[in-house]
C-alpha positions in Angstrom: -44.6 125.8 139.1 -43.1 124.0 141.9 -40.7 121.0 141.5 -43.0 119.0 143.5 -46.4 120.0 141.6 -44.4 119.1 138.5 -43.8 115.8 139.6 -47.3 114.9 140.6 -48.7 116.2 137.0 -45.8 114.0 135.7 -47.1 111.0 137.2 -50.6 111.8 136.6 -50.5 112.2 133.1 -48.2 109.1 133.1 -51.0 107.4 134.7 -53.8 108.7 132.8 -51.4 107.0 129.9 -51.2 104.2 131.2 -55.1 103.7 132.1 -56.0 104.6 127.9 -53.9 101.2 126.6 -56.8 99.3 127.8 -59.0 100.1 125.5 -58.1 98.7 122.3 -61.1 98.2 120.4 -64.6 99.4 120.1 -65.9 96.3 122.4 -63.9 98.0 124.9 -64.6 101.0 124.4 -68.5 100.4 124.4 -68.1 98.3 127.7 -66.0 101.6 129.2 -68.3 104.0 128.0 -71.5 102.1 129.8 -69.4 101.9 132.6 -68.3 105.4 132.7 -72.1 106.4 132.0 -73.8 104.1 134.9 -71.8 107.0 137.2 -74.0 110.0 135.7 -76.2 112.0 138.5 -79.5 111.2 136.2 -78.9 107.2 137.0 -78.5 107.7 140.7 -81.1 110.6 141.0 -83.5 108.0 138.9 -82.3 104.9 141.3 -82.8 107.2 144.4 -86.4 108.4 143.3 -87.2 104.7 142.8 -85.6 103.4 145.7 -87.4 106.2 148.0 -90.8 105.6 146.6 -91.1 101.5 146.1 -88.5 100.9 148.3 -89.3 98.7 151.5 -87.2 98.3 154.7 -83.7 100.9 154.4 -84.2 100.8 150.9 -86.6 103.7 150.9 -83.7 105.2 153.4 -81.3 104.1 150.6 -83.1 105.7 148.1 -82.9 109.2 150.4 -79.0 109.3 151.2 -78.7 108.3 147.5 -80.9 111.5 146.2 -79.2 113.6 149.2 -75.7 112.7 148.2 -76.4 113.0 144.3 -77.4 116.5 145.3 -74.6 117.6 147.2 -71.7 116.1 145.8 -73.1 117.7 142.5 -72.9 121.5 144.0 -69.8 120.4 145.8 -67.8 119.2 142.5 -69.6 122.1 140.4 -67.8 124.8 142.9 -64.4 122.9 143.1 -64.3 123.1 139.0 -65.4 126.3 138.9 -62.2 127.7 141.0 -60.2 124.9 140.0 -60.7 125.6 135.9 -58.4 122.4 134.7 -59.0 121.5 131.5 -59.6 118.6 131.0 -57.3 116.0 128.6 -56.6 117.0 125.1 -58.0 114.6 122.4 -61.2 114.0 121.0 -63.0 111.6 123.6 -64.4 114.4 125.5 -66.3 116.2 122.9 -69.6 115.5 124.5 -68.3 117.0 127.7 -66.5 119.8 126.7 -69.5 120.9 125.7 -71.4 120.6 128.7 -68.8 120.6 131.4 -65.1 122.0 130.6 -63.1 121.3 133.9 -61.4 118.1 134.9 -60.8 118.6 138.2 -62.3 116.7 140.5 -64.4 114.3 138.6 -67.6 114.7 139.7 -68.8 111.0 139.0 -65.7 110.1 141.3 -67.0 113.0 144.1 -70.3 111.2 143.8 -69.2 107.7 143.9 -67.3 108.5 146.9 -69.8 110.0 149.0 -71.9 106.7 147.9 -69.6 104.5 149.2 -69.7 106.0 152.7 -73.6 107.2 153.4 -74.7 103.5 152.2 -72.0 101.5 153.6 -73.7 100.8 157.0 -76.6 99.8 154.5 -75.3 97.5 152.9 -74.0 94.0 153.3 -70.2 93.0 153.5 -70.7 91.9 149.9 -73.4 94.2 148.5 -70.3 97.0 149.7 -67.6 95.1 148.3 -69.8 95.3 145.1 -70.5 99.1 145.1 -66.4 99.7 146.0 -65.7 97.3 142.8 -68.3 99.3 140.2 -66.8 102.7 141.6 -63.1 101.5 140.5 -64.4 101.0 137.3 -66.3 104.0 136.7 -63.1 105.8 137.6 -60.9 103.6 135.9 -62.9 103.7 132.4 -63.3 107.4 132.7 -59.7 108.3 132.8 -58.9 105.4 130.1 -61.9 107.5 128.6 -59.4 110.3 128.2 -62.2 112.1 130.2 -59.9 112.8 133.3 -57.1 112.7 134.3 -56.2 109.7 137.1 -55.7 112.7 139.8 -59.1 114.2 139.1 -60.9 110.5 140.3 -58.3 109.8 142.8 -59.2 113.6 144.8 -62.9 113.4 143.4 -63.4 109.8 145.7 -61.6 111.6 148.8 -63.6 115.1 148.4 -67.1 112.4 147.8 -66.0 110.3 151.4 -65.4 113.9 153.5 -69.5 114.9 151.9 -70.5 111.7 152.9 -68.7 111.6 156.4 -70.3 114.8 156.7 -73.5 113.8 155.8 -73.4 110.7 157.8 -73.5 113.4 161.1 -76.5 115.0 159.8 -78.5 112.5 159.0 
């Protein structure tokens, strides 16, 4: 392993460290999971379906970048892990995911998130954006302090999520 690779894992594990001492009791940990959970691709695909069928105005368009990026940021996270193959961290708070999903790397809630941000920015107003940027910090921050991922695995996932959606964005 390279000098410099060792130093980024240092720091992201030191991170990831860092981001678990904020939960530190079960009201926290409940708020965190609900958090992390509001992220899932079921939630958007259901808020996309709903959007694009009762929606009126660019909600209904809303509603059909939200199902579009849901879809692709899915297959595009899905491939990355399957190359990637890092596991994710040790302990018990992944249980559920190990289960259905053993790679870390990049989180796909994060990929999602950040291909959200971009394909409804020009949607949205300054501070229903503002809004959207704020809920996808948290999801990332409560699934690394989770012990779900690791801080590296949200930080790539929201870069890899905003290059689908910039991509999208020119096909739409």
């Amino acid at each position: 392993m390279s000098a410099q690779r060792h130093i980024w894992l240092a720091r992201d594990h030191a991170l990831t460290a860092r981001a678990a001492t904020l939960i530190r009791g079960p009201f926290t940990r409940a708020l965190a999971a609900g958090l992390a959970h509001s992220g899932d691709s079921l939630v958007w695909l259901a808020v996309g379906v709903l959007l694009w069928r009762f929606g009126i105005d660019g909600w209904a368009r809303a509603g059909e970048r939200i199902l579009l990026v849901t879809a692709v940021t899915w297959v595009v996270s899905t491939v990355l892990k399957y190359f990637i193959q890092r596991p994710r961290p040790p302990g018990e708070q992944g249980l559920f995911y190990l289960k259905i999903d053993r790679h870390s790397f990049p989180s796909g809630h994060a990929v999602r998130i950040g291909g959200l941000w971009v394909v409804l920015a020009g949607l949205l107003t300054p501070w229903g954006l503002a809004l959207l940027l704020l809920w996808g910090m948290g999801v990332g921050l409560s699934r690394v302090a989770l012990g779900l991922h690791y801080a590296g695995d949200v930080l790539a996932g929201w870069l890899i999520g905003a290059g689908v959606g910039l991509v999208l964005l020119m096909v739409l």
